[in-house]
C-alpha positions as CSV (number, residue, x, y, z in Angstrom):
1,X,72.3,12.2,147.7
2,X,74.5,11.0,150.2
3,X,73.8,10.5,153.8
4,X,76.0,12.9,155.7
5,X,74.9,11.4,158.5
6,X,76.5,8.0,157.9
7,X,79.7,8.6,155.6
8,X,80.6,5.1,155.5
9,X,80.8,3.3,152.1
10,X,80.1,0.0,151.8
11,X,81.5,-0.7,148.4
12,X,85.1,0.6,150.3
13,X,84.5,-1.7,153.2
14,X,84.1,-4.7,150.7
15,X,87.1,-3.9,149.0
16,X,88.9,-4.2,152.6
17,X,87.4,-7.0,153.5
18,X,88.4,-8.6,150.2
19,X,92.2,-7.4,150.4
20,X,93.9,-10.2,151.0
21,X,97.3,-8.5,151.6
22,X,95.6,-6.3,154.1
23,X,94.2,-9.5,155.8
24,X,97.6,-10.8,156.3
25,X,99.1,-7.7,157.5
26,X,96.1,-7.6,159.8
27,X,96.2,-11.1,161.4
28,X,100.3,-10.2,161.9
29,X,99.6,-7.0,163.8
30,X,97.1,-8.5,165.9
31,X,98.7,-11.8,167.0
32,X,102.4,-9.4,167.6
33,X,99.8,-7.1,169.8
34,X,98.5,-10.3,171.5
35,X,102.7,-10.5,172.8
36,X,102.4,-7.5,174.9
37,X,98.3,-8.1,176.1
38,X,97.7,-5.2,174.3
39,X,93.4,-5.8,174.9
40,X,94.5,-4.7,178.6
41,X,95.8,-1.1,177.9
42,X,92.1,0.1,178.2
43,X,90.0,1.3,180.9
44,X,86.7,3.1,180.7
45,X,85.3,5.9,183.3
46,X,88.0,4.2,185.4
47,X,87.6,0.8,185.4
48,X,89.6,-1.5,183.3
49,X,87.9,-3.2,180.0
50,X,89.8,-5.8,178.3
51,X,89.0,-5.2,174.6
52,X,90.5,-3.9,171.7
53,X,89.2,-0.5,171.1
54,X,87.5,-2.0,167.6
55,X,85.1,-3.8,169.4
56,X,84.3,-1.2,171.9
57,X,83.3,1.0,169.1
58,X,81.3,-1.6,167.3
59,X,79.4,-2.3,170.4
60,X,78.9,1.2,170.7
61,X,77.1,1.2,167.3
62,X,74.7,-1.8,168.6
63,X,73.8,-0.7,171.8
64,X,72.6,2.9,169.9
65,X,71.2,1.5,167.4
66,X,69.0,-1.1,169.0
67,X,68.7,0.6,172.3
68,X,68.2,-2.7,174.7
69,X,65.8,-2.4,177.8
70,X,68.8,-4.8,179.3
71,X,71.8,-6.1,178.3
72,X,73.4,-9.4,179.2
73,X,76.5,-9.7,179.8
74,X,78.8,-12.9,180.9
75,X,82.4,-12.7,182.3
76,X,82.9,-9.9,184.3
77,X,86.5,-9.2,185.6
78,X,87.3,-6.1,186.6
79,X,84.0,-4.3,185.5
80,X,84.6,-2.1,182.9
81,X,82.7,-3.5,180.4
82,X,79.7,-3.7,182.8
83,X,80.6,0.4,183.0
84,X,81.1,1.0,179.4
85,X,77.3,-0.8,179.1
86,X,75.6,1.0,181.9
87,X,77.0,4.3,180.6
88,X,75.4,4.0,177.0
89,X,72.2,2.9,178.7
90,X,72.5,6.2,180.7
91,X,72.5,8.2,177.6
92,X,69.3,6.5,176.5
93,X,67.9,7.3,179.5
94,X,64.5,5.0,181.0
95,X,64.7,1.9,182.8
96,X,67.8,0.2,181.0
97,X,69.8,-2.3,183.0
98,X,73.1,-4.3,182.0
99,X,73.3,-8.0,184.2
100,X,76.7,-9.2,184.3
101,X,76.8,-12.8,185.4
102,X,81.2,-14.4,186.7
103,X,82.0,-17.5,188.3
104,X,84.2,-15.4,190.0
105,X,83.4,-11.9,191.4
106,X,86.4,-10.7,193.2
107,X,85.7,-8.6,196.3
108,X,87.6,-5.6,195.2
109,X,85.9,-5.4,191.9
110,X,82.8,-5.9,193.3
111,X,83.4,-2.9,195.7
112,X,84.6,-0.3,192.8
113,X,81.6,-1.5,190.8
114,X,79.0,-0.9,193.6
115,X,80.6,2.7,194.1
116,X,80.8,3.6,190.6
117,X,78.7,6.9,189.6
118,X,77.0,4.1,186.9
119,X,76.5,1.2,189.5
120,X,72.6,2.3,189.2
121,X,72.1,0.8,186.2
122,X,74.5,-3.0,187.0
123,X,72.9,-5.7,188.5
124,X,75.3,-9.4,189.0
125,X,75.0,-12.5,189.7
126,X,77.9,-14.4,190.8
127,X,77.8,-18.2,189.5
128,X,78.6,-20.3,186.4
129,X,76.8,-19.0,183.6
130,X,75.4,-22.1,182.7
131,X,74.3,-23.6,185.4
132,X,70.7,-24.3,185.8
133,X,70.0,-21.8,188.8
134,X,71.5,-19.3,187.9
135,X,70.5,-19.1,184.5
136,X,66.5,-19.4,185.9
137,X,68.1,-16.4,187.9
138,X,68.9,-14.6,184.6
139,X,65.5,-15.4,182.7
140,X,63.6,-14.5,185.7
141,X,65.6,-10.5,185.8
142,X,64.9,-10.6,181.9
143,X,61.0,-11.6,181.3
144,X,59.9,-7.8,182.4
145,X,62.2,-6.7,179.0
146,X,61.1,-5.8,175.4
147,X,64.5,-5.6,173.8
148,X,67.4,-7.6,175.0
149,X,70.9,-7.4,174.0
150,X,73.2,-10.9,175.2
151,X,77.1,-10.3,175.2
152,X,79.0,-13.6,175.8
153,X,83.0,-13.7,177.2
154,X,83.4,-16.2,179.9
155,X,85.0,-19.6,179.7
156,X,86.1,-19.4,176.1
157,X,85.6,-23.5,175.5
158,X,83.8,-24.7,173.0
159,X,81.5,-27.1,175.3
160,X,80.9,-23.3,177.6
161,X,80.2,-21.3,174.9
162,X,77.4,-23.8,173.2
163,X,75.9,-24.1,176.3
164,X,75.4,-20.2,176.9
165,X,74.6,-20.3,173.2
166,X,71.6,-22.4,173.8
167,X,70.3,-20.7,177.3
168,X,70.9,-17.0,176.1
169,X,70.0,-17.3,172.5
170,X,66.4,-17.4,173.6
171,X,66.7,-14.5,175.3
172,X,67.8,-12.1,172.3
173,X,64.8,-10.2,170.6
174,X,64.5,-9.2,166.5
175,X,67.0,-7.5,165.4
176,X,69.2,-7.3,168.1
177,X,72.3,-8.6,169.1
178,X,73.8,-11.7,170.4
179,X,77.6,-11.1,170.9
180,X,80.3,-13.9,171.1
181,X,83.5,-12.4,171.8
182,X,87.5,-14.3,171.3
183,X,86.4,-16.4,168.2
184,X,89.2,-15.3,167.1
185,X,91.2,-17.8,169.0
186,X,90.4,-20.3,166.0
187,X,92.8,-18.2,164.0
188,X,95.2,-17.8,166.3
189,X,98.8,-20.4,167.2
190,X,98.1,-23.2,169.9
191,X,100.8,-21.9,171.6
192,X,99.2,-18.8,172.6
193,X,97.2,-21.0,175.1
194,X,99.8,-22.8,177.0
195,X,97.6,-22.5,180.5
196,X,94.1,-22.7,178.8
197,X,91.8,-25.3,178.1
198,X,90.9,-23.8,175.1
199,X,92.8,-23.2,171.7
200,X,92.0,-23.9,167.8
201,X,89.6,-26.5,167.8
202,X,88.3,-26.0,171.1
203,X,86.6,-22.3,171.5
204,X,83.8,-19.8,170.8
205,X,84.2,-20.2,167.4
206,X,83.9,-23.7,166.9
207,X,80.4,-23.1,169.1
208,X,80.0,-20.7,167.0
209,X,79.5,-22.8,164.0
210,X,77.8,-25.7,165.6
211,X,75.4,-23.3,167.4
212,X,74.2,-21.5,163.6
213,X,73.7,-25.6,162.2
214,X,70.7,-25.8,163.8
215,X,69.7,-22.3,164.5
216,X,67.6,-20.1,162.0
217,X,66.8,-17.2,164.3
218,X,70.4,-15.7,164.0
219,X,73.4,-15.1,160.8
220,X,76.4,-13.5,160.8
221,X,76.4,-9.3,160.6
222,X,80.1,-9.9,158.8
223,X,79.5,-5.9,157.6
224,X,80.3,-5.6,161.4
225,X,84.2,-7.6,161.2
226,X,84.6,-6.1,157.4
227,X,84.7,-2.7,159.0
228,X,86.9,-3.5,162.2
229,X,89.5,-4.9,160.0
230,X,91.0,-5.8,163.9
231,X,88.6,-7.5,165.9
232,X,88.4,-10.6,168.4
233,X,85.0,-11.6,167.3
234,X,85.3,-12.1,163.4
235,X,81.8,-14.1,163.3
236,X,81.0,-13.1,166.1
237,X,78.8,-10.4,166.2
238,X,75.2,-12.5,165.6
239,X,72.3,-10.6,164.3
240,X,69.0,-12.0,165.5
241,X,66.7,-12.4,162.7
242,X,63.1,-13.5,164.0
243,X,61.1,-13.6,167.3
């Protein structure tokens, strides 16, 4: 009998995934939608979320299906992935917190956050993400927590993202998430990154890999990217496997 609740078919998704034709087609839509920042036309319950509406659903699936006590989040920017978070958590209802942790908060960001009908449920820190203090700041918020959820999307270098790979990993619980968003900038021209210091070679990816050499706890969900077909984590979306 088939689960009505869950139409999906997996056989299909493989097929997808396995389409190399569609792959192609894929990777051109995406980098021509890169052109026009197309990750910016979003917003949600006001406040812009730079994502591609893929991911936002796939994250959507995490957070209800593991139901963190708190989730993690690095790189803030205008909030709206801090609001998107805090709003899921709402619907699950208890004490369920998202921490977003930026280098950078800017003052008017900080201001619509702090007035937003979901600013209950957002804590931040402002700070690099991984340095010492404030990642002591970050365990310290966490240890009262039975199931944490980690989203990573700050500084998009390869050196960064090991580094929050290492701190942040520990915090993730079994069977839930660790999230590494723009690996897809491994697949993606050098000369999309004229101003950055990060490009093929050189980004979450790459930490990625290097991260899962020497770590057991976590594998690749790829059901997660097979589905998206458009995503800017393909590889990203790390399941955590043990304690």
């Amino acid at each position: 009998m088939t689960d009505q609740s869950n139409p999906k078919d997996p056989a299909q998704i493989a097929k997808m995934a396995a389409d190399a034709d569609l792959q192609a087609k894929v990777r051109e839509v995406f980098l021509q939608s890169c052109r026009y920042n197309y990750s910016y036309n979003f917003s949600w319950l006001g406040r812009p979320m730079i994502q591609y509406p893929e991911d936002i659903m796939a994250m959507q699936e995490i957070v209800w299906k593991v139901k963190p006590d708190l989730i993690v989040e690095t790189g803030i920017a205008h909030g709206g992935s801090l609001i998107f978070y805090a709003s899921l958590l709402e619907l699950l209802g208890g004490k369920r917190y998202v921490l977003g942790v930026d280098i950078d908060i800017r003052e008017h960001n900080r201001v619509e956050i702090d007035r937003h009908p979901m600013a209950g449920r957002i804590q931040m820190i402002q700070g690099s993400s991984v340095d010492e203090s404030v990642v002591t700041e970050v365990f310290e918020t966490a240890k009262d927590y039975k199931t944490v959820l980690v989203v990573l999307d700050s500084n998009h270098t390869h050196a960064h993202v090991l580094q929050e790979l290492q701190f942040y990993s520990k915090l993730v619980t079994r069977e839930s998430y660790l999230v590494v968003f723009d690996t897809v900038v491994e697949n993606m021209p050098k000369s999309f990154f004229p101003d950055r210091p990060w490009g093929p070679g050189n980004n979450p990816k790459t930490a990625v890999l290097e991260f899962l050499e020497t770590n057991s706890r976590f594998e690749v969900d790829r059901g997660i990217q097979d589905k998206l077909l458009f995503t800017v984590a393909p590889e990203g979306y790390l399941k955590c496997l043990s304690d």
